[in-house]
C-alpha positions as CSV (number, residue, x, y, z in Angstrom):
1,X,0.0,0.0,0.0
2,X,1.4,3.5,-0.8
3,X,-0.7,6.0,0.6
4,X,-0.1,10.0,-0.3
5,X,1.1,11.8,2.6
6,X,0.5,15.8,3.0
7,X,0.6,17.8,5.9
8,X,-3.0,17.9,8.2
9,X,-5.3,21.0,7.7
10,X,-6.4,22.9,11.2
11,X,-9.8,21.0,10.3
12,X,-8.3,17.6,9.9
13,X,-6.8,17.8,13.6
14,X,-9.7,16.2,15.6
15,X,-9.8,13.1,12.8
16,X,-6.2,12.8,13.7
17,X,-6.5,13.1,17.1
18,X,-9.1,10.5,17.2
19,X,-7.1,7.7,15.3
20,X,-4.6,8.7,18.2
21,X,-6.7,8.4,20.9
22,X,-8.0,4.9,19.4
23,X,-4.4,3.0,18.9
24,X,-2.9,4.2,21.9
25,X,-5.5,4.0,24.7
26,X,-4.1,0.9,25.7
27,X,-0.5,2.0,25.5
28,X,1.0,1.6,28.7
29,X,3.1,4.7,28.7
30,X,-0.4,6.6,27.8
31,X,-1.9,4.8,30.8
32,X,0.8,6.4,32.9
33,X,-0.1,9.7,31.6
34,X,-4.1,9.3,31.4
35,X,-5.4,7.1,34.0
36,X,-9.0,5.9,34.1
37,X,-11.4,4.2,32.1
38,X,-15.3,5.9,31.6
39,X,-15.1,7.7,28.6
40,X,-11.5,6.7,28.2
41,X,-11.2,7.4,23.8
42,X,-13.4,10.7,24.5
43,X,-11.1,11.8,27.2
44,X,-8.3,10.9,25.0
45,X,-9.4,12.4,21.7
46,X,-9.8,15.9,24.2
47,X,-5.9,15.7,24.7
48,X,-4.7,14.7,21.9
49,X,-6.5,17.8,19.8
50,X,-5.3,19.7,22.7
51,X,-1.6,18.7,21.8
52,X,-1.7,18.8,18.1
53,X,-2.8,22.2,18.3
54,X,-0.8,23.9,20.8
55,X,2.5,21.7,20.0
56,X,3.2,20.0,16.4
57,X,0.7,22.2,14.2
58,X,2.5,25.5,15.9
59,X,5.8,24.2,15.9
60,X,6.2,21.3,13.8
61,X,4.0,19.6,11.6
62,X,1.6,16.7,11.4
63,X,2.1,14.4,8.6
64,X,-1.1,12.4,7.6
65,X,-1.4,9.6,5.3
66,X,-4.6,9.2,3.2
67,X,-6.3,6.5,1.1
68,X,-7.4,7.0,-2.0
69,X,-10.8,7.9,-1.2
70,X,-9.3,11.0,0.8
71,X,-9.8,9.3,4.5
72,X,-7.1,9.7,7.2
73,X,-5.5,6.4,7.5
74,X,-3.1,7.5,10.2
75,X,-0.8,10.3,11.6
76,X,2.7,11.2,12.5
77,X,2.8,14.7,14.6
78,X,6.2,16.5,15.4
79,X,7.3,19.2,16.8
80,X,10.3,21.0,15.0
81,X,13.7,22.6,16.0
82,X,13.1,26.0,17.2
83,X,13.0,27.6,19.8
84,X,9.0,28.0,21.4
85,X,8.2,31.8,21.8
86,X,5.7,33.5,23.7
87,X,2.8,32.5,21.2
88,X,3.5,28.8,21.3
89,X,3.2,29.0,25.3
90,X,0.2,31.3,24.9
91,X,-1.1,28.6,22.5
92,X,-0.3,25.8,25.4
93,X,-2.6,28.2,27.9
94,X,-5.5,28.1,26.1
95,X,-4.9,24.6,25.4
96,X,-5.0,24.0,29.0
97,X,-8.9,23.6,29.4
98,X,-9.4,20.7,27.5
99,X,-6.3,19.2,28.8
100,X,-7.6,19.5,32.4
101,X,-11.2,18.1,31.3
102,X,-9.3,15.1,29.7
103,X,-6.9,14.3,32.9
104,X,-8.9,15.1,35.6
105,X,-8.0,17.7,38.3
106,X,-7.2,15.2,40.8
107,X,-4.8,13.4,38.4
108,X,-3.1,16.6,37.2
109,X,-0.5,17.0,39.5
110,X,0.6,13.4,38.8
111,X,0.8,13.6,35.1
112,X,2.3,16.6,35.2
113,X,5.1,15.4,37.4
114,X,5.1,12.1,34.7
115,X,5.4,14.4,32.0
116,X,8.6,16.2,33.1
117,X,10.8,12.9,32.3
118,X,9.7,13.5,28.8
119,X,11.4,16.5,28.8
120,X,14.3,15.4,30.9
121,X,15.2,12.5,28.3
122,X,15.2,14.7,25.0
123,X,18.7,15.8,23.8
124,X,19.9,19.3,24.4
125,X,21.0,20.2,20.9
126,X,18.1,21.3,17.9
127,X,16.2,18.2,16.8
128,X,12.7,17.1,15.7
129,X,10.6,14.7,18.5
130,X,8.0,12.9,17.0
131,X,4.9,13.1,19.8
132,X,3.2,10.9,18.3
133,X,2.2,8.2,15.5
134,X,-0.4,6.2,15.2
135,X,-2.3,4.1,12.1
136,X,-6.2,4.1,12.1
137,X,-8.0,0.6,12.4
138,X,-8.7,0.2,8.6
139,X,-4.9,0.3,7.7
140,X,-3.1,-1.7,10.5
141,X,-0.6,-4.3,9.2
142,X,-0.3,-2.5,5.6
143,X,3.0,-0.1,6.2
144,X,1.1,3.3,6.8
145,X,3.5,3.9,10.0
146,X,6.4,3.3,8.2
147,X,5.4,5.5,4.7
148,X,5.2,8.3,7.6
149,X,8.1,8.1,9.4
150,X,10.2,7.8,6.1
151,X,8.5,10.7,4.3
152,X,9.6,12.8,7.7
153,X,12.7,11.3,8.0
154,X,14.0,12.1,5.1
155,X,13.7,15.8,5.3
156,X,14.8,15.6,9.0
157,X,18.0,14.1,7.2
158,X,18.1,17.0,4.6
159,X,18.5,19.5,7.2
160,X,21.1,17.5,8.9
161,X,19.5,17.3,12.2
162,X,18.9,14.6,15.1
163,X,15.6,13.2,15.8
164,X,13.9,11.6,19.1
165,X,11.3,9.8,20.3
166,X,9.9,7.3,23.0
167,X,9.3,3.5,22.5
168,X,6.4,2.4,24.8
169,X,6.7,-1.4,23.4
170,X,9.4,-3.7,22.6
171,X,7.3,-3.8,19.3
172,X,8.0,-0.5,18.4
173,X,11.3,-0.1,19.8
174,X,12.4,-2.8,17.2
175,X,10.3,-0.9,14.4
176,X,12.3,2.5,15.4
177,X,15.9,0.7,15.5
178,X,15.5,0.1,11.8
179,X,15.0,3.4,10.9
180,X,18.5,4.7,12.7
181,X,17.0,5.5,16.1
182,X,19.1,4.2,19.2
183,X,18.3,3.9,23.0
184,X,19.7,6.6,25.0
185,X,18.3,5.3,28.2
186,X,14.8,4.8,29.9
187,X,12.4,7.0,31.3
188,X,11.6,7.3,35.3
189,X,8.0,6.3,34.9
190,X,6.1,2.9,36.1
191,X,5.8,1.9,32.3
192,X,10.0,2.7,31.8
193,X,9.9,3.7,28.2
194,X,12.9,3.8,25.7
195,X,14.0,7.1,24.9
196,X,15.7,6.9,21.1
197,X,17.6,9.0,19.2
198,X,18.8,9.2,15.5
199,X,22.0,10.6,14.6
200,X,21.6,13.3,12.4
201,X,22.5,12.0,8.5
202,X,25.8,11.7,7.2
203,X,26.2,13.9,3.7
204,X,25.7,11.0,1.7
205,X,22.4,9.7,3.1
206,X,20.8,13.3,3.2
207,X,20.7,13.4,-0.3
């Protein structure tokens, strides 16, 4: 399957964070992050459009990979290189209603503190961090995740920088090794995540 990848519209954010909030509401790291079951995917879907529009869609991008027909199939969000400003953290304010609603007050404090590994773990220098990636239902098992993270990879390679990211599953870890990322350690949290890193490219292979 090759499906065309562009870059999601403001409109296309809740469809993507949907498909998010579907493939990863099991995820254990997610679990550490989210806790709590009623209205788990709604709750979910809340955060994630939270994220996507106060992160990756400000300071990155959001890669999305459709069928044919036009229907999201899956979604790789990243947040780019520079440096946040005072609109990306007024952006996160605003952003911070839904994310409450989706947490729950009690459980703030908590994820708040999980959060700050996150941070801990990424590299210093300038790099991309891909915050997340997930493949809708419809298109599991049929190399959508993989058409995104080349597609971004290789213009993270043209620009000669690093990227980073977290593994929540030996599954995935083992997907991310073959595309150049390599363990750097593991996250602080119950769930104890691989954070990965890929070197930026060599001249050769940024071509």
């Amino acid at each position: 399957m090759s499906p065309h990848i562009d870059t999601a519209s403001h409109a296309d954010i809740p469809a993507c964070a949907r498909i998010i909030a579907r493939a990863l509401h099991r995820d254990p790291v997610v679990r550490d992050i989210v806790p709590g079951e009623e209205d788990r995917i709604e709750r979910l879907t809340l955060l994630y459009t939270a994220e996507l529009r106060s992160g990756p869609a400000r300071t990155g991008t959001i890669d999305i990979a459709r069928s044919e027909d036009g229907a999201i199939l899956g979604g790789a969000a990243w947040e780019g290189p520079r440096r946040p400003g005072l609109g990306d953290r007024w952006q996160r304010l605003r952003a911070l209603p839904l994310q409450v609603r989706a947490i729950g007050v009690r459980h703030l404090g908590a994820t708040l503190s999980t959060l700050s590994h996150f941070g801990a773990a990424r590299p210093r220098a300038r790099h991309w961090y891909l915050a997340d990636i997930a493949v809708g239902d419809r298109a599991r098992g049929l190399g959508v995740g993989s058409a995104l993270l080349t597609h971004r990879l290789a213009a993270i390679d043209r620009q000669g920088l690093p990227a980073h990211l977290e593994a929540t599953t030996p599954q995935s870890r083992r997907l991310y090794e073959r595309f150049g990322f390599q363990e750097t350690g593991r996250l602080g949290i119950p769930s104890r995540p691989a954070a990965m890193t890929r070197p930026p490219a060599t001249p050769d292979h940024a071509q």
